[in-house]
OpenMM code with the backbone's topology and positions (N, CA, C; nanometers):
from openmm import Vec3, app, unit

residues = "UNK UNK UNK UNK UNK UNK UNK UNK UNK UNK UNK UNK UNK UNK UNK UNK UNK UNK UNK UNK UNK UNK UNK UNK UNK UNK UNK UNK UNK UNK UNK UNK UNK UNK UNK UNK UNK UNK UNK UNK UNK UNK UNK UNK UNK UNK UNK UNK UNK UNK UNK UNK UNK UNK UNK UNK UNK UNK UNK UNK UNK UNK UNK UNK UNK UNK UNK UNK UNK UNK UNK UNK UNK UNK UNK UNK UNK UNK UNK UNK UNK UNK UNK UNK UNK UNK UNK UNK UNK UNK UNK UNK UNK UNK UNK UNK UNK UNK UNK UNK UNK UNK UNK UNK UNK UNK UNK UNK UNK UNK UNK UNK UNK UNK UNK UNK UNK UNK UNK UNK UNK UNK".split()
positions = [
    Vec3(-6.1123, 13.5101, 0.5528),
    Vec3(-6.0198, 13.6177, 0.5224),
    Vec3(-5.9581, 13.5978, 0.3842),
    Vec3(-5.9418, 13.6857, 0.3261),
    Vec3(-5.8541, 13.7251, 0.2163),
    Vec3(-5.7324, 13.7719, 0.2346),
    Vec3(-5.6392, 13.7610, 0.1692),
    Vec3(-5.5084, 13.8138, 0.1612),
    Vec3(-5.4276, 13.8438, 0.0247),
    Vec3(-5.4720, 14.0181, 0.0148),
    Vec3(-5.4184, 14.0529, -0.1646),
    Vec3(-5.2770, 14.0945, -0.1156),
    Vec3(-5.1776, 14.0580, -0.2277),
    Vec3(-5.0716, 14.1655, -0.2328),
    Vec3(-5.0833, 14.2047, -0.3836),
    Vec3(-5.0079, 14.3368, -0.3746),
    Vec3(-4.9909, 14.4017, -0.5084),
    Vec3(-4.8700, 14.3824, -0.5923),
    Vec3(-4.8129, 14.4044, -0.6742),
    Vec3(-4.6828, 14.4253, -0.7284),
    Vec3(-4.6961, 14.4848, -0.8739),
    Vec3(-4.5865, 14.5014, -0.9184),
    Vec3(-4.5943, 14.5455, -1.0805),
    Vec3(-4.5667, 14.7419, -1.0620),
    Vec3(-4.6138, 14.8054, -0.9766),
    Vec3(-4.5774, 14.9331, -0.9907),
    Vec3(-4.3961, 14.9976, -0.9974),
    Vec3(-4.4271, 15.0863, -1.0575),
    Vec3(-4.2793, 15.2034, -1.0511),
    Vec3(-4.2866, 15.3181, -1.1489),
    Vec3(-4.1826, 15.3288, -1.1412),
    Vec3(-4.1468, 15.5026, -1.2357),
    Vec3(-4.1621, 15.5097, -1.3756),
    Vec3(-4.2526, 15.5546, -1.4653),
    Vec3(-4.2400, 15.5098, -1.5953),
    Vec3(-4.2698, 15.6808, -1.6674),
    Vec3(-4.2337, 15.6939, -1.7897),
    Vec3(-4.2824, 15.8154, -1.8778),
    Vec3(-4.3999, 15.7901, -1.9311),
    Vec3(-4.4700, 15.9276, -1.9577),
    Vec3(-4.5639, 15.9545, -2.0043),
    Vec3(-4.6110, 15.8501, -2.1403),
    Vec3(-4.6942, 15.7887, -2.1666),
    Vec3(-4.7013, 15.7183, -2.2939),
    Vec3(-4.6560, 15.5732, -2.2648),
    Vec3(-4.5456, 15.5254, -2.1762),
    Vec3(-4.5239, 15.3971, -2.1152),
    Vec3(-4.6794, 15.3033, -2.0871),
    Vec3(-4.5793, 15.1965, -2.0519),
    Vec3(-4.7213, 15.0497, -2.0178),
    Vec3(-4.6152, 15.0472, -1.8987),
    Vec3(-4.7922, 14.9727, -1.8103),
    Vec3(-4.7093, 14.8964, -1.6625),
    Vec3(-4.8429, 14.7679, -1.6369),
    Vec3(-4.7979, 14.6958, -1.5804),
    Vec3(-4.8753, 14.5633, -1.6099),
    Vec3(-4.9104, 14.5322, -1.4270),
    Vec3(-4.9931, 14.6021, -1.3111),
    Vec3(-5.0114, 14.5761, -1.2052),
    Vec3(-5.0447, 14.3972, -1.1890),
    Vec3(-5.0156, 14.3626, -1.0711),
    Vec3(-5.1246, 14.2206, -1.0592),
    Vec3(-5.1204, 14.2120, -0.9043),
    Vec3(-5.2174, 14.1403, -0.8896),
    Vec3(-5.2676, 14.1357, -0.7294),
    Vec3(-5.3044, 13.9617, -0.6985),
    Vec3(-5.2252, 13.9188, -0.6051),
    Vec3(-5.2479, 13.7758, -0.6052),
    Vec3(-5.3082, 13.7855, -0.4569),
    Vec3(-5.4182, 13.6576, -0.4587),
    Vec3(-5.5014, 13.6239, -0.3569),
    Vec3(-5.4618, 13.5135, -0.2768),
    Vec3(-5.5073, 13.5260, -0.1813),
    Vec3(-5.5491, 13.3583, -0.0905),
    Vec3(-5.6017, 13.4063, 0.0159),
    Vec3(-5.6230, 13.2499, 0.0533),
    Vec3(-5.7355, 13.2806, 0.1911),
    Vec3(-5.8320, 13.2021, 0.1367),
    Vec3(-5.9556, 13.2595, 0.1148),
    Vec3(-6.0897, 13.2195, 0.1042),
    Vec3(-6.0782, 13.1988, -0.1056),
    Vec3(-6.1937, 13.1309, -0.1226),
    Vec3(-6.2219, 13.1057, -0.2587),
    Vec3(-6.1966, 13.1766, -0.3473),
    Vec3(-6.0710, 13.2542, -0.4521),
    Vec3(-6.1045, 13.3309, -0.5231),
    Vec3(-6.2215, 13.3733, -0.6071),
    Vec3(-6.2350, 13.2665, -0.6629),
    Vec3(-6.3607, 13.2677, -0.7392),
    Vec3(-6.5226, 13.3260, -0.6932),
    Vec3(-6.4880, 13.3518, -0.5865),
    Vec3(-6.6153, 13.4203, -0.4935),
    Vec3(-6.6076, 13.5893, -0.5235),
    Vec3(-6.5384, 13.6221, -0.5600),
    Vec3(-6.5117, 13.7537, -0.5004),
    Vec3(-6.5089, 13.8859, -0.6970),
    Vec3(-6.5874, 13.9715, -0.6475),
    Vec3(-6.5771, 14.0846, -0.7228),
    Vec3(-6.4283, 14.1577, -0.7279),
    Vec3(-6.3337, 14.1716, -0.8330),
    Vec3(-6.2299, 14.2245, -0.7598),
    Vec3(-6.2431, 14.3759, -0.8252),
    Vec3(-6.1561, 14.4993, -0.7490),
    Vec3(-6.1535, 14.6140, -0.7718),
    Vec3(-6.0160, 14.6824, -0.7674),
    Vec3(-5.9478, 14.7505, -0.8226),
    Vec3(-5.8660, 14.8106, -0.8584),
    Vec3(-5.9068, 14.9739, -0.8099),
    Vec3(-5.8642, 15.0333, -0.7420),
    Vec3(-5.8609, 15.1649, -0.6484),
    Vec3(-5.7032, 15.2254, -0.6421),
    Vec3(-5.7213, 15.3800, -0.6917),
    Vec3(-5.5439, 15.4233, -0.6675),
    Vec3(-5.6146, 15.5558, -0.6009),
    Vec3(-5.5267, 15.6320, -0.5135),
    Vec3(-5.4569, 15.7095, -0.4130),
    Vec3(-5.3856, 15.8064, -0.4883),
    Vec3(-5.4271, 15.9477, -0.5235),
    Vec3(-5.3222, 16.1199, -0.5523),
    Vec3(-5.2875, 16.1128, -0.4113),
    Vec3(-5.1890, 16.1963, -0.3966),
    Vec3(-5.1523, 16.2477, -0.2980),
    Vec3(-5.2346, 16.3950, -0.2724),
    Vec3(-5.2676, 16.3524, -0.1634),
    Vec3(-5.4137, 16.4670, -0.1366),
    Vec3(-5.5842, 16.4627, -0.1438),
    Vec3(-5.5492, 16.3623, -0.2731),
    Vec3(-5.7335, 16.3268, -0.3464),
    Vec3(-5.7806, 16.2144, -0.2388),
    Vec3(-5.8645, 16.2076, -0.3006),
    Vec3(-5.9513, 16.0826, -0.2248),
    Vec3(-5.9068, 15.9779, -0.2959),
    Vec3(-5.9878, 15.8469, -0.2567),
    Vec3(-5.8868, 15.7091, -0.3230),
    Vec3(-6.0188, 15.6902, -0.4370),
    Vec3(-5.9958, 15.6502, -0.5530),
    Vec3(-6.0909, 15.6453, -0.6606),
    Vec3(-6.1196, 15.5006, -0.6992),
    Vec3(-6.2410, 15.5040, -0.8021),
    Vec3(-6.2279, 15.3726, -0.8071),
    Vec3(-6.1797, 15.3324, -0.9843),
    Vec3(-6.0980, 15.2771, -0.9817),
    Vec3(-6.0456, 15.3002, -1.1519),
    Vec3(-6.1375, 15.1589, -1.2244),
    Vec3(-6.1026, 15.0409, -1.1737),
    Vec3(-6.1612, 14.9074, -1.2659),
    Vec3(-6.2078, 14.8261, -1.1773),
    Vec3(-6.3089, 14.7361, -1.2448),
    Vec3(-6.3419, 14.6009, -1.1269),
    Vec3(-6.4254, 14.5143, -1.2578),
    Vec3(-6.3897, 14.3959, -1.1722),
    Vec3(-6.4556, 14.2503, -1.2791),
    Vec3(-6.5052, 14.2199, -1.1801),
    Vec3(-6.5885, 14.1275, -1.2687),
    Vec3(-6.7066, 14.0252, -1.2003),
    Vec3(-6.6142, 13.8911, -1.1777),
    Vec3(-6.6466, 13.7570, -1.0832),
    Vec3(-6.5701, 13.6651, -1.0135),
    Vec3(-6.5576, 13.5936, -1.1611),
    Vec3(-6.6226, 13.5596, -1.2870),
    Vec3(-6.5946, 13.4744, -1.4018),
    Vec3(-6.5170, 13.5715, -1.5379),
    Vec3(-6.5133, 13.6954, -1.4971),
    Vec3(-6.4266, 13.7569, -1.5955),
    Vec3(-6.5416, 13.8141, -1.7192),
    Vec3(-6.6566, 13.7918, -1.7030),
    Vec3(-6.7278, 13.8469, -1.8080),
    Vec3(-6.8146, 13.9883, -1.8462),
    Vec3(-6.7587, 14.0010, -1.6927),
    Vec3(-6.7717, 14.1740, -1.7034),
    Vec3(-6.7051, 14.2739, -1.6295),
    Vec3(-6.6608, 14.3635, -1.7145),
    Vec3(-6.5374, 14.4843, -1.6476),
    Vec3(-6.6059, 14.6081, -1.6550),
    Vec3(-6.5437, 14.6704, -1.5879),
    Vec3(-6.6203, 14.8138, -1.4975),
    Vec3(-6.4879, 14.9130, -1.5009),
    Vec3(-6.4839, 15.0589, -1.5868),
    Vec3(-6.4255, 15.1491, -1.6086),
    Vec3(-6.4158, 15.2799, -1.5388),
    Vec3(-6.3685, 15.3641, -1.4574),
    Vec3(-6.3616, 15.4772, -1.4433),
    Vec3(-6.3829, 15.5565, -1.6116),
    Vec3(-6.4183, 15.6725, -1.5826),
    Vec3(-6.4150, 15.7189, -1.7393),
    Vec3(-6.2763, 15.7578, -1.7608),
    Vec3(-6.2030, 15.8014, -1.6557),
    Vec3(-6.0409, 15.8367, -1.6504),
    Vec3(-5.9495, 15.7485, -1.7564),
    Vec3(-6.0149, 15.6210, -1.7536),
    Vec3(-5.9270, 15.5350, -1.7643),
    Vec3(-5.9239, 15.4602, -1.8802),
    Vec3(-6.0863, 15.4887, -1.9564),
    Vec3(-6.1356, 15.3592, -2.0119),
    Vec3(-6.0173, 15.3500, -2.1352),
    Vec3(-6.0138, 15.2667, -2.2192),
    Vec3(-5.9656, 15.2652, -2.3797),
    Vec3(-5.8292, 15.2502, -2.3479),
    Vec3(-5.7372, 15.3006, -2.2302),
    Vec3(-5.6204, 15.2734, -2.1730),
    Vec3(-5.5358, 15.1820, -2.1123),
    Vec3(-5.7045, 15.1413, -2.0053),
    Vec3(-5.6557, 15.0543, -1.8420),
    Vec3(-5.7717, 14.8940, -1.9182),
    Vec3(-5.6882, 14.7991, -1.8754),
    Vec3(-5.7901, 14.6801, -1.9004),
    Vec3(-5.7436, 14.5903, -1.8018),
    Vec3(-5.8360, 14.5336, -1.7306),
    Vec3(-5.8564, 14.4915, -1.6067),
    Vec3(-5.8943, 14.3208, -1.6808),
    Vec3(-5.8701, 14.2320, -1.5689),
    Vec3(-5.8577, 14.0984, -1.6194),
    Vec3(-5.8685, 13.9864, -1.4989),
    Vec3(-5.8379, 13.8742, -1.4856),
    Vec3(-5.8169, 13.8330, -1.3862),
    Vec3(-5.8269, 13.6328, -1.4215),
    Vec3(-5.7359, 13.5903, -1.3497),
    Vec3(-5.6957, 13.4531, -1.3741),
    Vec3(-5.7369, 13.3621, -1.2602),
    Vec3(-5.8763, 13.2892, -1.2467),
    Vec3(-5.9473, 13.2408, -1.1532),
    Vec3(-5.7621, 13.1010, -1.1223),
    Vec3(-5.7429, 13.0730, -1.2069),
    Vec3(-5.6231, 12.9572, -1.1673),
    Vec3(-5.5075, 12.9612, -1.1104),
    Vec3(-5.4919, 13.1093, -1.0684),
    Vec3(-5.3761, 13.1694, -1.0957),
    Vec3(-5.3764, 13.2615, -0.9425),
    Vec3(-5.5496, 13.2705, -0.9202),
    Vec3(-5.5835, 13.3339, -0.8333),
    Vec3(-5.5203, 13.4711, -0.8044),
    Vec3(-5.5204, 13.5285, -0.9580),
    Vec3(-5.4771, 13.7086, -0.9904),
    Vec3(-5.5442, 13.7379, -1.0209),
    Vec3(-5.5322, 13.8863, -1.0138),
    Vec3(-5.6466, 13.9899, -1.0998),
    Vec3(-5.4984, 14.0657, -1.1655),
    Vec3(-5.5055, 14.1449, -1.2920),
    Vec3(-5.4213, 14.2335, -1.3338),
    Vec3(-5.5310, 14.3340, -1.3700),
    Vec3(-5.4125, 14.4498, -1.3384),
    Vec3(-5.4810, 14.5851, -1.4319),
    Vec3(-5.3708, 14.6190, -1.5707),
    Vec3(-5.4026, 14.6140, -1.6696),
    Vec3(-5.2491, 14.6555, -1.7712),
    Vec3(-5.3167, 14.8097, -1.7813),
    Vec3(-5.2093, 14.8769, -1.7495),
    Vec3(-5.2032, 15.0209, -1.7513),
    Vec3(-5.1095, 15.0913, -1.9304),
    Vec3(-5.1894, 15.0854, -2.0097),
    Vec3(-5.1477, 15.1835, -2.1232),
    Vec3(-5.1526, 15.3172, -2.1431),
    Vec3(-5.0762, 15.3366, -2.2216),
    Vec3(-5.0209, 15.4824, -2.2791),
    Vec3(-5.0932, 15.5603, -2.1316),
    Vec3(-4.9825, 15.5688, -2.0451),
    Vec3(-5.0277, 15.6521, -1.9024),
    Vec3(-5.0064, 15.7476, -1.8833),
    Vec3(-5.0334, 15.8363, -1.8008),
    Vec3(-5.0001, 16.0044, -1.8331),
    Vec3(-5.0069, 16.0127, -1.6859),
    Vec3(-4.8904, 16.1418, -1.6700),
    Vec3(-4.8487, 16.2142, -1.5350),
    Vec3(-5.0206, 16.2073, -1.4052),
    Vec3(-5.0487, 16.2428, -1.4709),
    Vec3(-5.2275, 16.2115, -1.4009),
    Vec3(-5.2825, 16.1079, -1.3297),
    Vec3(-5.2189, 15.9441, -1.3630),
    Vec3(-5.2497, 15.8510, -1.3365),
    Vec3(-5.1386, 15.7991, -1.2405),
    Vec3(-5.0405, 15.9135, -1.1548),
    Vec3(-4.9788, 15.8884, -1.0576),
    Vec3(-5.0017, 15.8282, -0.9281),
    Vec3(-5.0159, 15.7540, -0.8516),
    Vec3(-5.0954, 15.7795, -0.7484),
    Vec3(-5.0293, 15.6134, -0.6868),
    Vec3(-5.0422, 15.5598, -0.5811),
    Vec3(-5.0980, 15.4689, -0.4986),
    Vec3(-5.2080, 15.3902, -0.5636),
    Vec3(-5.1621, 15.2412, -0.6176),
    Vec3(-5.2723, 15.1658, -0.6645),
    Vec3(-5.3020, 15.0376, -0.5922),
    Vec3(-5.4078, 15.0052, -0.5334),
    Vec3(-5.4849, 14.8949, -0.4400),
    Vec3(-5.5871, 14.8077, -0.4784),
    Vec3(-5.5458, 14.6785, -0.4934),
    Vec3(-5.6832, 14.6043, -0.5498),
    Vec3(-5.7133, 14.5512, -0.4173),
    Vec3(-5.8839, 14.5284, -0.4254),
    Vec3(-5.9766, 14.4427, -0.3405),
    Vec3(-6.0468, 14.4076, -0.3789),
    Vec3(-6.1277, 14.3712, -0.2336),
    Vec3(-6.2243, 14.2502, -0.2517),
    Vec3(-6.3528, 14.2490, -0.2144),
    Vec3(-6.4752, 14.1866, -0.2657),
    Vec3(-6.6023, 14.2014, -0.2270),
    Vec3(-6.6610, 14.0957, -0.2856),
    Vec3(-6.7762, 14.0417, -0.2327),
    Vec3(-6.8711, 13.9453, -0.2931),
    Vec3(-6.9574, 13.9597, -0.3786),
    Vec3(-6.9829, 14.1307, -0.4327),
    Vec3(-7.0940, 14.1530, -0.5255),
    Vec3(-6.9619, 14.3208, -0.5736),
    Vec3(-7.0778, 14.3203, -0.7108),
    Vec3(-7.0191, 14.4351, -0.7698),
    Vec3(-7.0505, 14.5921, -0.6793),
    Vec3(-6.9304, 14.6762, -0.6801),
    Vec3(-6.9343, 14.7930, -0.6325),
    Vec3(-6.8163, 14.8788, -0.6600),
    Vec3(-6.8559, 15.0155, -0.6834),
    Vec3(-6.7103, 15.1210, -0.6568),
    Vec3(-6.6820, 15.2033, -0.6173),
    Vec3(-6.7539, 15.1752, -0.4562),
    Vec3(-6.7149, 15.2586, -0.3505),
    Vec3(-6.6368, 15.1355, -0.3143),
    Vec3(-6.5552, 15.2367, -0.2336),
    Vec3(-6.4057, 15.1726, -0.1659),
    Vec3(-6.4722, 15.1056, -0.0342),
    Vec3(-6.5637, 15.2226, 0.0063),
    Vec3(-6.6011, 15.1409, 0.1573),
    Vec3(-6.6980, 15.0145, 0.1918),
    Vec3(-6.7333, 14.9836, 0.0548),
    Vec3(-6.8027, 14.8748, 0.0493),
    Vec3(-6.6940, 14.7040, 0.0424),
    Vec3(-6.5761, 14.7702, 0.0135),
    Vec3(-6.5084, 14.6263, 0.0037),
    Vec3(-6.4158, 14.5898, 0.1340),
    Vec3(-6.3991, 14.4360, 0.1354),
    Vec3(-6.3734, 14.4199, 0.2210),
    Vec3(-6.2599, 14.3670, 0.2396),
    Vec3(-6.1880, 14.3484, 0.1554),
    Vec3(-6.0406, 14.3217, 0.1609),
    Vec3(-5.9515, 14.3756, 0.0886),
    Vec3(-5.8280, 14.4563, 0.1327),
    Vec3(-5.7331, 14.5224, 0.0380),
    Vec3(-5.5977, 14.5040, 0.0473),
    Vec3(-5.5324, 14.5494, -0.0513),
    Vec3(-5.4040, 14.5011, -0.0049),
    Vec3(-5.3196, 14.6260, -0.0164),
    Vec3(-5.1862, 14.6236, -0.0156),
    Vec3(-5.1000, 14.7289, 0.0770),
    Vec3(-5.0892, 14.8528, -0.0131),
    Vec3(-5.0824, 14.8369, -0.1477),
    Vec3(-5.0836, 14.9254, -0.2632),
    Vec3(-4.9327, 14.9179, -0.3373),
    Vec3(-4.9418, 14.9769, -0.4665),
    Vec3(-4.8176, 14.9669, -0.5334),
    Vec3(-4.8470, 15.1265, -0.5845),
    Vec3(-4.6875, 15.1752, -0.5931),
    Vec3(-4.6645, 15.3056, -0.6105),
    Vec3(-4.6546, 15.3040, -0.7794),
    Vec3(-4.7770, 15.4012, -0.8680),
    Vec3(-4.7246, 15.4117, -0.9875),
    Vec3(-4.7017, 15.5669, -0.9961),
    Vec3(-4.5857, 15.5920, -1.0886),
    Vec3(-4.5787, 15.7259, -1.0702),
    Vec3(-4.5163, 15.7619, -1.2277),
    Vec3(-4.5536, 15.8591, -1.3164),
    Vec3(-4.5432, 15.8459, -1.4920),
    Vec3(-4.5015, 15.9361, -1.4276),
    Vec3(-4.3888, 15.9956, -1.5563),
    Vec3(-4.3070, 16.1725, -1.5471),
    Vec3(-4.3383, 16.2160, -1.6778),
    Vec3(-4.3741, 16.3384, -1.6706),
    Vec3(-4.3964, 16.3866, -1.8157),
    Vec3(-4.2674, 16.4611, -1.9203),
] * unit.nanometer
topology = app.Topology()
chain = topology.addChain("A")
for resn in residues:
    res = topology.addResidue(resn, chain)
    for name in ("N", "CA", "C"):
        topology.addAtom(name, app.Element.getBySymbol(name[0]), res)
């Protein structure tokens, strides 16, 4: 088993930074693909970013790219997403998880954690 929590979300303006991070335990971090997934109210849950378990490769929504940079600290056993210059759009419920190989469907992973509320005002 895995066990993510989230933190780092809240209320910010349009053009603001917010710095998510998701800390692990349980099983090996270093095993695991991590993914970054947020929640509209109404939409389906999307898949915004995901790295590979050594950090040498990151995976973009097109929503997001040039903005959102995804990261992750095998020592530290975090993943962060830093969320730049954000816009009313990128409101939503944000959830990182977990998987053993790369993917960005949601239903392929297998561990998530509770979500953090980001919400920009324009």
């Amino acid at each position: 088993q895995v066990q993510l929590v989230e933190s780092g979300g809240g209320l910010v303006q349009a053009g603001e930074s917010l710095r998510l991070s998701c800390v692990a335990s349980g099983r090996t971090f270093t095993n695991y693909f991590m993914g970054w997934f947020r929640q509209a109210p109404g939409k389906e849950r999307e898949f915004v970013a995901g790295i590979t378990w050594g950090g040498r490769y990151t995976y973009y929504a097109e929503s997001v790219k040039g903005r959102f940079t995804i990261s992750r600290s095998n020592i530290k056993n975090t993943a962060y997403l830093q969320m730049n210059s954000l816009k009313p759009e990128d409101t939503a419920v944000y959830s990182c998880a977990a998987r053993l190989g790369y993917s960005t469907s949601d239903y392929e992973y297998d561990y998530w954690g509770q979500g953090t509320q980001v919400t920009v005002s324009s």
